[in-house]
N, C-alpha and C positions, 0 to 999 in steps of 0.2 A: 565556585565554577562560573563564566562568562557564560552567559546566553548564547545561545546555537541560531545562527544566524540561518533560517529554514525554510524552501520551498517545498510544500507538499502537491505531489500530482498523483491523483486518483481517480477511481471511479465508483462511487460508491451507491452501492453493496452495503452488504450491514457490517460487515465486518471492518470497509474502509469507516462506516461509522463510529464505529467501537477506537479504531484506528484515531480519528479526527476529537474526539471526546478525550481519549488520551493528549492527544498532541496538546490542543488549544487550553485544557486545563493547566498546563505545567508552567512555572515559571522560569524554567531551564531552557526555553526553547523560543527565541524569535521568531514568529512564522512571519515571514515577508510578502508570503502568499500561497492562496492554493489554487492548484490548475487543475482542472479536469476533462477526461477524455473519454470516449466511447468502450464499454468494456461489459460488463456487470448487468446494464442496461444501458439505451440510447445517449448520447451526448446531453439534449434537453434533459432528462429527467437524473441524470450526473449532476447537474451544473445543480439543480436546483436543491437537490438531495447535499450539495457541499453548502449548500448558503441557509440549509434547513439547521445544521449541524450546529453553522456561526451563530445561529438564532438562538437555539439551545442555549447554548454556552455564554450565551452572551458577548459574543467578540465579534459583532459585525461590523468592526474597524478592520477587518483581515478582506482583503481585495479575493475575489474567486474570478478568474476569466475560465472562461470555456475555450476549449482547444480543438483538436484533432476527431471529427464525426463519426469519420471512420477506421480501419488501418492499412497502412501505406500499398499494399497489394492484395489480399487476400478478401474472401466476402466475409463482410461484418458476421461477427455471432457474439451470444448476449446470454445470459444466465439467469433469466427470467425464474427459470424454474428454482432455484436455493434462494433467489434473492428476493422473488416477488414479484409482481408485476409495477409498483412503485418503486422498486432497487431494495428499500430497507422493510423489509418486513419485521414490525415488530412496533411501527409507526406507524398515524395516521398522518398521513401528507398535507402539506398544507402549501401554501405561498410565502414563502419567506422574506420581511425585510430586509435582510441583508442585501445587496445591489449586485448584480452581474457585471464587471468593469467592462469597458468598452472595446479592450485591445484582446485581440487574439492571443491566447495561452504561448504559443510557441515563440512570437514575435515577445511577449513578458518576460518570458524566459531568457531568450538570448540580450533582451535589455538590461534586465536585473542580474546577469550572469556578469557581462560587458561591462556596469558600471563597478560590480562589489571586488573587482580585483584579482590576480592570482589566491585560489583556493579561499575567498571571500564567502562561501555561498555551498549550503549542504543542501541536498535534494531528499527526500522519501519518494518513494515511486511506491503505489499498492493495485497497478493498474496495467494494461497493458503501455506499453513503452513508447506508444506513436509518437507525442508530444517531445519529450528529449531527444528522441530520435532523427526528426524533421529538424529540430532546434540543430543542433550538430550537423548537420546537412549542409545548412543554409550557412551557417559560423561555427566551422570545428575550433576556432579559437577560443571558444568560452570553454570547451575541454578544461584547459588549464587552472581556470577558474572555481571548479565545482572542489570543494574541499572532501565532505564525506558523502558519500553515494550510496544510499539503503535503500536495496529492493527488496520487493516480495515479488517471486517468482521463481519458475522453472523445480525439477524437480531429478533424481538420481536413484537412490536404494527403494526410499517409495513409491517410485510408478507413477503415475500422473494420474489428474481428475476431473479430468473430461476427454483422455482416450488413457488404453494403460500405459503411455508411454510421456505425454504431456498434462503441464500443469495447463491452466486457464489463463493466465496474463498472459503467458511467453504463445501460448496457442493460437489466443485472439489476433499475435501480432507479431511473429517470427521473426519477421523481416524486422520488425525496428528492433527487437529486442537482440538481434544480431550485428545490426548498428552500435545499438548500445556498449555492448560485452565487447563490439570489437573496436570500438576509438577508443584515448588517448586518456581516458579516466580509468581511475579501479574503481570497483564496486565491491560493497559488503552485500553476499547473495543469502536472503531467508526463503529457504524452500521448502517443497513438500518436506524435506527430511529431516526438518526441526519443527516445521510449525506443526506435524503431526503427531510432535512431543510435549503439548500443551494446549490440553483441550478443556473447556469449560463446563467442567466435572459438578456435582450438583457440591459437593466438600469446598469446593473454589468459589463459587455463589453465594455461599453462605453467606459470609461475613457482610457482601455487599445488602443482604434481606436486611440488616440491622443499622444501615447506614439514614440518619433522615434526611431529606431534600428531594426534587425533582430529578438531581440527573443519576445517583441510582439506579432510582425507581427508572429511569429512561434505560439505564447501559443495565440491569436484569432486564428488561424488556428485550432489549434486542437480542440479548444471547440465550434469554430461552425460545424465541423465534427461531435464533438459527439453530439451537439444541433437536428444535420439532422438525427443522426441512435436513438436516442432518441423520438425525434420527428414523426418517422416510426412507434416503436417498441410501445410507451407509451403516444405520443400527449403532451410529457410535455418539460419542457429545462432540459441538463443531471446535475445530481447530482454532488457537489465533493467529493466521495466517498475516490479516496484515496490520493488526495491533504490535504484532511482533517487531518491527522496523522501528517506532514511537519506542520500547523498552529494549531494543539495540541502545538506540542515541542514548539514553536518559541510564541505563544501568547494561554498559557491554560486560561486568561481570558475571552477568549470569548464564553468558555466550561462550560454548568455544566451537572455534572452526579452523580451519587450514586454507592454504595458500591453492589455487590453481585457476589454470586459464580456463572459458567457460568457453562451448561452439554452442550453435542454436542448427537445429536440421532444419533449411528452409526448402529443401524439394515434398514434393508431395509425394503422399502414399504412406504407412501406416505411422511410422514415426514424427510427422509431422509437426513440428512445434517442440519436439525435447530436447533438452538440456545438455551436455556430455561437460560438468567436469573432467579436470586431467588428474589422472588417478597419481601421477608426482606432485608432493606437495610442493612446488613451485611456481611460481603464475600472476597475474595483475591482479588479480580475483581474491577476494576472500570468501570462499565456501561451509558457509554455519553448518555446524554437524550437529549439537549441543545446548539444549534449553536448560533451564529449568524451572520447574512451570509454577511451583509452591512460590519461587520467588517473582516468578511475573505476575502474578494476582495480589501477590501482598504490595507491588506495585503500583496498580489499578487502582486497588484499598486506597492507597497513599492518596495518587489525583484525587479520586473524586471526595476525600474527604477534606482535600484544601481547596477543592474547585468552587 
């Protein structure tokens, strides 16, 4: 299989960690670059929390620009409380070598979109959506460009998780995330209604307790952090919400979903920020319905035992 020629834009969160530890570990996957945007926590502690990742893993040849502070209409809001007040709880934060590149996320975007060709160029999104959103704004022509499109976000049968009607990416940022769903790309949607079929079960953990090296011991770290603010907030173990997108690309067998076009509700008032798949299965969209989760961990296994 050819390397996946890949931009990641996030905002991390522990889980976009868990997310990025996957990604950068694989040799299936060319990361071109990772963007980061305001979401999880602040844009500042995003940017640095992705360059903390690069340090980890040892790949701080991967460029991270900073993007979008805030989102495009709405007042900023932040998830301090699951995530920490450093974004990864589960870490002790540090200053990372990895470098901040000097060009603005959205303006890399539409660079690196512009030069890599019709469908040249797969994105992951595990954040809210400002950054592609504005990018398409300013050059709907790089639409054509983007090959596979994996978000994490929005939500349908499960109800949302930061009102009961919205997820938290599409909430922080409506508006672009309605941009998005409605230009000239499909997207592959991981939402509440699958990533809440693949939680980090202590049977799921295991195998990783018996692995030796640092980044293990790192990725059990982080997810029994977010097991504990999970466990607070919901009484249940946390989801892989956007680990999930990294074992899209790398094993879509173990996904099924159907076909429909996605709306975002962007007026205010209680539904604000949710989702509406179209219940025919027809549409730009592919809508994941379908994990399975024995096989996403034996996955994880795999990275970090070649990482």
């Amino acid at each position: 299989m050819s390397r996946i020629p890949l931009i990641i834009d996030c905002d991390p969160g522990v889980d976009d960690a868990v997310m990025l530890m996957m990604a950068l570990a694989s040799s299936d996957l060319d990361i071109r670059a990772i963007t980061t945007v305001a979401g999880n926590v602040p844009l500042h502690l995003t940017s640095r929390n992705a360059r903390m990742m690069c340090d980890l893993m040892d790949r701080r040849e991967v460029p991270v620009y900073a993007g979008c502070p805030r989102p495009m209409v709405r007042t900023p809001v932040t998830a301090e409380d699951f995530h920490g007040e450093s974004g990864i709880a589960g870490l002790e934060p540090f200053e990372p070598e990895t470098p901040l590149a000097e060009a603005h996320a959205v303006n890399a975007l539409i660079d690196m979109l512009r030069a890599a060709g019709p469908k040249g160029l797969s994105i992951v999104m595990t954040g809210p959506m400002t950054n592609l959103a504005t990018a398409l704004i300013m050059a709907p022509d790089i639409a054509e460009n983007i090959d596979q499109l994996v978000l994490m976000g929005g939500a349908d049968s499960e109800g949302g998780n930061i009102t009961p009607f919205a997820e938290f990416n599409v909430f922080a940022d409506p508006h672009a995330a309605a941009v998005v769903l409605g230009s000239e790309t499909s997207a592959t949607i991981l939402s509440l209604d699958v990533t809440h079929q693949v939680r980090a079960l202590d049977s799921h953990l295991a195998p990783f307790r018996t692995l030796e090296g640092d980044r293990p011991r790192i990725m059990v770290q982080l997810l029994e952090a977010a097991n504990a603010l999970e466990q607070k907030w919901k009484g249940k173990r946390t989801p892989m919400h956007d680990p999930s997108t990294i074992a899209f690309l790398l094993a879509p067998h173990l996904f099924e979903g159907r076909r429909a076009d996605v709306t975002v509700e962007t007026e205010s008032g209680a539904r604000f920020g949710q989702t509406r798949p179209s219940k025919l299965e027809t549409g730009r969209h592919t809508w994941i319905t379908k994990a399975e989760a024995a096989g996403f961990f034996l996955l994880v296994k795999d990275l970090l035992e070649i990482s």
